[in-house]
N, C-alpha and C positions, 0 to 999 in steps of 0.2 A: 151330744153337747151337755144334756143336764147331767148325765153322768159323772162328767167333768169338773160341773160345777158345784154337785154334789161333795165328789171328793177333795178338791182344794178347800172347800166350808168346812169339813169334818176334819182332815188335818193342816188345818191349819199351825194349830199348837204345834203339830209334831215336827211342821216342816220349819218353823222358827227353832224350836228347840234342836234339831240337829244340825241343821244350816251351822246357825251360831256356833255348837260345839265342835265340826269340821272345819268351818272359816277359823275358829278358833286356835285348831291344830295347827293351820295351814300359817299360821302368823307366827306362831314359836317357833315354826322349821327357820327363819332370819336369823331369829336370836340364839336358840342352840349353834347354827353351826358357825355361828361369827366370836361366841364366849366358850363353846367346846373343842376340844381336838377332832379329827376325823374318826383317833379310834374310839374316843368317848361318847363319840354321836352312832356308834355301831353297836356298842353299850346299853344306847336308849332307845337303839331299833331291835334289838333283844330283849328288851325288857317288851315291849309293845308287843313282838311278836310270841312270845313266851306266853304273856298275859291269854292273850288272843285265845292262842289252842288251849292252854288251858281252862279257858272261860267254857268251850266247846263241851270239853268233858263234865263241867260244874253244873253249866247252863242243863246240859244233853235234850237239848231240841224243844224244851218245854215252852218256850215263850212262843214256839210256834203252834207246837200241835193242842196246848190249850186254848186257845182260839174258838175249835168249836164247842169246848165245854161250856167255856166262858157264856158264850151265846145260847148253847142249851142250858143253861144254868142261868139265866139273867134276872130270874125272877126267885130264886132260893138264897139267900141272905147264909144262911147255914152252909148252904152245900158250894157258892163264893168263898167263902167264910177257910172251910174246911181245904177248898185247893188251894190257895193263896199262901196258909198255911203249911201244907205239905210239901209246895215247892220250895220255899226257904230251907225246910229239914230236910229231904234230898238233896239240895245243891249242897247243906251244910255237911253234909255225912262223907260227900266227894270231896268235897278241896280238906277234911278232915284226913282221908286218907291219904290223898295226893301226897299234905303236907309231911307225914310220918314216910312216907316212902324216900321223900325229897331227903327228912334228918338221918335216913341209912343210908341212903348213897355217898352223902357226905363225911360216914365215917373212916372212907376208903377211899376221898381222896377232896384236892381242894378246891377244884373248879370245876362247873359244869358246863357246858357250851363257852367256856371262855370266862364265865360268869362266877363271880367269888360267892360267899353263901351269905354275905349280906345283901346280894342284888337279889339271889332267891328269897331271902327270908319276905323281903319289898314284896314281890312278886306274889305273894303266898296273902300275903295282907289286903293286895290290890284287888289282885282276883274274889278273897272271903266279899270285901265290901263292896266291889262292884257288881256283884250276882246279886245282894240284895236291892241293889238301887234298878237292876236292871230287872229283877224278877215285878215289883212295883213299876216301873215304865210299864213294862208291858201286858200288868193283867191290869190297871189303869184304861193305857188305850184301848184293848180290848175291852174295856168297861163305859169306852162312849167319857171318858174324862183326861181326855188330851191334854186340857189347862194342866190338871194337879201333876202329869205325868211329863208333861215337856217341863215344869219348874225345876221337877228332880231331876232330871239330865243335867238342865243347865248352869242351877247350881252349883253341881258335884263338879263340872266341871272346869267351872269358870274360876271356882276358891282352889278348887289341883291346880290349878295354871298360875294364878297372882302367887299363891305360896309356894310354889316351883319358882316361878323367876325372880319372887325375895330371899331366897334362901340364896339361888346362883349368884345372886348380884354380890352378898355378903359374906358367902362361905367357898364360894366357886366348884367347879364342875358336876357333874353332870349325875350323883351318886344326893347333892342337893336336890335338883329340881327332880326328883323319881321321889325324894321325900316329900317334896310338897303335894305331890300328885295324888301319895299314897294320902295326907292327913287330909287332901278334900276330898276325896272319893268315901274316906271314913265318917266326914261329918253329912254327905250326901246320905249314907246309909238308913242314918241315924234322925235325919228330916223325911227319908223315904218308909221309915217303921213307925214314926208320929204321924204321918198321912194315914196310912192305911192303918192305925190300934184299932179301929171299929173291928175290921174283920180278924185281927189277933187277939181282940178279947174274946171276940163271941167264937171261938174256936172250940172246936170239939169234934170226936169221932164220933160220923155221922155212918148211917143202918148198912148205905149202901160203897163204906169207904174202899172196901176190898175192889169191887169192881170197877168201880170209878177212877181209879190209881191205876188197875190194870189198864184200861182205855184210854186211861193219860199217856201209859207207856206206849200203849200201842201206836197213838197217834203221833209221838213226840221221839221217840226214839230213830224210826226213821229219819226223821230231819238231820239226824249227827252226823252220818256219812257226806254229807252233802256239803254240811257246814266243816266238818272237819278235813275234806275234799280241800276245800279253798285255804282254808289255814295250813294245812300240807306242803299246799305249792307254794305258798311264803318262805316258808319252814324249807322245805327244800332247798329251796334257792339260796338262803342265806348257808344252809349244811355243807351245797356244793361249793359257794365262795369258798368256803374254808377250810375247805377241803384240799382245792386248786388254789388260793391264793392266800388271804390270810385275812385279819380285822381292819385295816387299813382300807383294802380294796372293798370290804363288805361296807363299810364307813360312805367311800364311793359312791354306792350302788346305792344304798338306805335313802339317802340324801334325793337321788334321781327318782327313786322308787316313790317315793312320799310327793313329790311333787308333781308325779303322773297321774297318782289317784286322784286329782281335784275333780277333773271331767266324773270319774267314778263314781266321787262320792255324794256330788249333787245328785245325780241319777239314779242312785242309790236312796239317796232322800228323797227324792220325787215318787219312786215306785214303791217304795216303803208306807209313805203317805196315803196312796191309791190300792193298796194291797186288801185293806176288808173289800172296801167297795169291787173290786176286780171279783174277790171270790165269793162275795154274796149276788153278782147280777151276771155267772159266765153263762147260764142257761140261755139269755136272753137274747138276742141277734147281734141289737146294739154293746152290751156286755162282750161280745166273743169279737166283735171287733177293735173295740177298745182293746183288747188285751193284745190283739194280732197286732193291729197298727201300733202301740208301745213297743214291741219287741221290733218293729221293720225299722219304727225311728230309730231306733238303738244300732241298730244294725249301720243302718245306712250313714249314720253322723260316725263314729269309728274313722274311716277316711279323712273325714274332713277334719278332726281332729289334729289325724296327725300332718294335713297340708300347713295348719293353723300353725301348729306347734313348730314343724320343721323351721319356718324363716323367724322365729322369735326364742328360739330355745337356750343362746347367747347371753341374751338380754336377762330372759326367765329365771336364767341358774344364778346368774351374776346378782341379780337383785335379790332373789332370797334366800342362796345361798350364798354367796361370796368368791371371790376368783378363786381359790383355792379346787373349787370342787369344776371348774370352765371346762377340762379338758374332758370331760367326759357329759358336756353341756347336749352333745350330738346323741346320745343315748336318750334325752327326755322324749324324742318322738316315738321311740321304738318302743319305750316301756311302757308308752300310754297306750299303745295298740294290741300288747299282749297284758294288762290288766282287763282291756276292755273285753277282749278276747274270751279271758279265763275268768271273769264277772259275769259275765253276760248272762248264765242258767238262771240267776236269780228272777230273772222276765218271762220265761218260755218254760216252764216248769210245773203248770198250775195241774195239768194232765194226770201228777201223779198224784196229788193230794187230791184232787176227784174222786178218782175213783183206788184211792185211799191203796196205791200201790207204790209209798214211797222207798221200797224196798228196794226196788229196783235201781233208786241213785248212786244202790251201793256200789255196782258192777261198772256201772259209768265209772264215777269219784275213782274206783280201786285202780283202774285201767289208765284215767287222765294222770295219775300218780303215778305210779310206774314210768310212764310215756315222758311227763317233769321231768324225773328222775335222773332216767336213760338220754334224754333228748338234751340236758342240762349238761350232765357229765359230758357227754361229745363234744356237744358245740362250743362246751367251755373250757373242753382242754386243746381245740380246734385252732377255736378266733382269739380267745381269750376272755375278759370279763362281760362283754355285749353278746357272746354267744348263748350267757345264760338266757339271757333275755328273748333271742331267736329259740332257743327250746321251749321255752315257757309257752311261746305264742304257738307253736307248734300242739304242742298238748292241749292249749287251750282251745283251738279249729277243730281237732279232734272229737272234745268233748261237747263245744256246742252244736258240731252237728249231730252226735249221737244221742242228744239229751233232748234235741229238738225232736229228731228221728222215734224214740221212743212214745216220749211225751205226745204227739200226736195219733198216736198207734191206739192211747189210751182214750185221750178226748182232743177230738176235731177240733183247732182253732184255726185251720187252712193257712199256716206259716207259709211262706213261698221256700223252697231248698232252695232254689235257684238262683235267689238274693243271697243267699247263704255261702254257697257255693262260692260265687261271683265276687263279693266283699271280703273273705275269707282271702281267696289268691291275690286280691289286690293289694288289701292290705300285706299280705305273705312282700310280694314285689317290691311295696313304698319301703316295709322295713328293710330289708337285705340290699338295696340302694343306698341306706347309710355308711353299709361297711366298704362301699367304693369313692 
């Protein structure tokens, strides 16, 4: 219990500051699909999804595996100083190339995913400015300053959002409100590099940068697969709509998909919150079962989710999306059980950053991708647009019992399978009940 108490006192900031910006997201899904088309809201779930993976590559794992620098480093001003700094210039060197590969592909031809080259140019800006707001978040919180670190989130967030729906309100669709997002994410940056000038002025190459960059890599590079794992199966999923149907139906599904994650993303916030404390106290007895009992809650609520979600899903889509999107109202149970499904590694995973084998995620991640892939294609040239959905969950069962399965192998936190197992087919059963 002091555990507990421990970690809601310490992120507190964090869980206001993402709360808000989720809750936040979660209120524009009304207004976009009520003032957008369906294909223009498929548009701005490309853009989101685009962002995303490419953040993956920007990002490449360092907001996680600096963490324990940060902590061996807590008392050197310089050698803070000096990675804080070099992660900004690594992310900046990726989205620099990114961006030059993006202006050749588009000399040979006009669209990419669907998307014309002012959506990417957006895209390209979103992503430069949100890696620095995001690189600041998170050597902040891992600096024990949650305040200064949940303000930048929620700013960035909240001026992208008011100047997204002044721009919609005045100029209309949906090509506005992706601008306003882009010019708060820009001013977030730019409040997020005046917070932190201390450690940008006193920068410099410090005796031992060679190694210390290397052991950045070492520890941060593994996390990509894992993260880019999950951004895949997004990515997938929208490749295969479009594959099999078109933007209209991906417009659908976007719509249903975003209003699944809410369960997610509180849960998402909560374990995000509790995540130093989980990996500074899992030696402990009390430590190893906090982290067991997080992962069985998780488990076990799944179910009750989707009984919740089943007899109110009518209502759920009608109110914030609009009749328009009803007829595929019956899909909000299913998708909330295969998000929860193919989320879930995020809690049960600690095994590999232990004993500092997250290599390993690769083989998982490569596997549950492929299995999306293949299990998407079928089921969705099968049933039709909710097939993708049954694949996804499929690959998702897959991966969290093999990640469970490993992860244990490495360090003991006594997971039950058998809970696993058991929630796993149940949930299998409640979804595939809908298609009767």
């Amino acid at each position: 219990m002091s555990l507990i108490k421990k970690g809601l006192s310490d992120s507190k900031y964090y869980l206001i500051a993402n709360i808000g910006n989720k809750l936040l997201a979660f209120l524009i899904i009304p207004i976009l699909t009520k003032s957008v088309s369906v294909e223009e809201f498929a548009t701005y779930d490309l853009f989101l999804i685009i962002s995303s993976f490419l953040n993956i590559f920007v990002i490449l794992g360092i907001d996680s595996g600096i963490g324990i620098l940060l902590t061996e480093s807590k008392n050197s001003h310089q050698q803070l100083s000096f990675l804080y700094v070099s992660t900004i210039i690594i992310s900046f060197t990726v989205i620099s190339i990114i961006s030059i590969i993006l202006n050749l592909m588009f000399f040979y031809r006009d669209e990419l995913f669907l998307l014309n080259r002012e959506i990417w140019l957006y895209i390209s800006f979103y992503v430069l400015f949100y890696m620095i707001s995001y690189h600041t978040f998170s050597f902040l919180r891992w600096r024990e300053k949650a305040k200064e670190a949940s303000f930048i989130s929620l700013f960035s967030y909240i001026l992208g959002m008011v100047l997204g729906v002044f721009s919609l309100y005045f100029s209309g669709g949906i090509e506005s409100y992706i601008q306003g997002l882009v010019i708060g994410v820009f001013l977030g940056s730019l409040v997020s590099l005046f917070i932190a000038r201390d450690y940008i002025l006193d920068f410099k190459i410090i005796d031992n940068a060679k190694e210390l960059l290397k052991e950045l890599f070492i520890l941060s590079l593994p996390y990509v697969p894992n993260s880019l794992g999950n951004s895949l199966m997004q990515f997938i999923d929208r490749f295969v709509i479009l594959m099999l149907f078109g933007k209209y139906e991906l417009g659908l599904y976007a719509v249903i998909m975003k209003l699944a994650k809410i369960p997610k993303i509180v849960i998402d916030t909560l374990s995000g919150g509790f995540f130093p404390i989980m990996f500074k106290n899992y030696k402990s007895i009390k430590g190893r079962k906090l982290i067991r009992d997080f992962f069985h809650i998780y488990l076990i609520s799944i179910p009750i989710f989707f009984i919740i979600v089943y007899f109110i899903d009518d209502s759920i889509v009608k109110i914030f999306a609009g009749s328009k999107y009803i007829d595929v109202a019956y899909m909000l149970p299913m998708a909330l059980v295969s998000i929860l499904f193919m989320g879930g590694t995020k809690l049960n995973g600690l095994g590999y950053s232990i004993k500092r084998k997250t290599h390993h995620i690769l083989y998982i991640t490569f596997l549950s991708i492929v299995l999306n892939y293949l299990f998407s294609l079928l089921f969705g040239y099968l049933i039709g647009l909710e097939g993708i959905i049954v694949g996804t969950l499929i690959a998702g069962i897959v991966k969290i019992y093999l990640y469970t399965l490993y992860s244990e192998k490495l360090y003991s936190f006594g997971y039950s399978f058998r809970l696993i197992i058991s929630i796993s087919l149940l949930s299998l059963i409640l979804v595939l009940s809908c298609l009767y």
